[in-house]
C-alpha positions in Angstrom: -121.1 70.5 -33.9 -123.6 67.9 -34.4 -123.4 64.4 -35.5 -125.6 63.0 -38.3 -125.3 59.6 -37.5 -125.6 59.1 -33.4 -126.6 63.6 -32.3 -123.7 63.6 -30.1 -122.7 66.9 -29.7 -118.9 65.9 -28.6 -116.6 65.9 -31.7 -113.1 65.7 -31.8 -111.4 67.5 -34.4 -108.1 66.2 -36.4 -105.8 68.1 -38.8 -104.9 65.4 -41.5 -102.6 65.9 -44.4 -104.7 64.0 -46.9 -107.9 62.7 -46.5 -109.2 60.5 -49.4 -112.9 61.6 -49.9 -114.7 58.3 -50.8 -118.0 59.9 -49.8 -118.6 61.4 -53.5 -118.8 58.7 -55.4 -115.5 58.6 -57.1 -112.1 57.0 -56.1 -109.5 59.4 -56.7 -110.4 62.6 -54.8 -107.3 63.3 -52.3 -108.5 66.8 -50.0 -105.4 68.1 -48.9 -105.1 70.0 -45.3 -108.4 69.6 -43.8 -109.8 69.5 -40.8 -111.6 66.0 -39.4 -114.1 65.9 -37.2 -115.1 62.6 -35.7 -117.5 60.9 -33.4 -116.3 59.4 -30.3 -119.3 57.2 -29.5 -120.3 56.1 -33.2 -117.0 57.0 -35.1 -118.9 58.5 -37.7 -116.3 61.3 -39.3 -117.3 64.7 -40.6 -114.8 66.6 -43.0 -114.7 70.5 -43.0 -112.4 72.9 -44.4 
């Protein structure tokens, strides 16, 4: 997988419980049981299902 911020092609992936997804716009939206994928060099994180 590719990262959008920095192109590194090294993710690590995370299983999280609850992940509060900020990134559309509103406050309250809790995704439960996904899978995070983040950036190791920029920190940038990716969320998938």
């Amino acid at each position: 997988m590719l990262c959008v911020n920095c192109y590194a092609y090294e993710l690590n992936e995370i299983q999280v419980d609850y992940y509060v997804y900020n990134e559309c716009g509103l406050f309250n939206v809790v995704l439960r049981d996904m899978t995070v994928r983040s950036c190791p060099y920029c920190n940038c994180g990716h969320v998938f299902e």
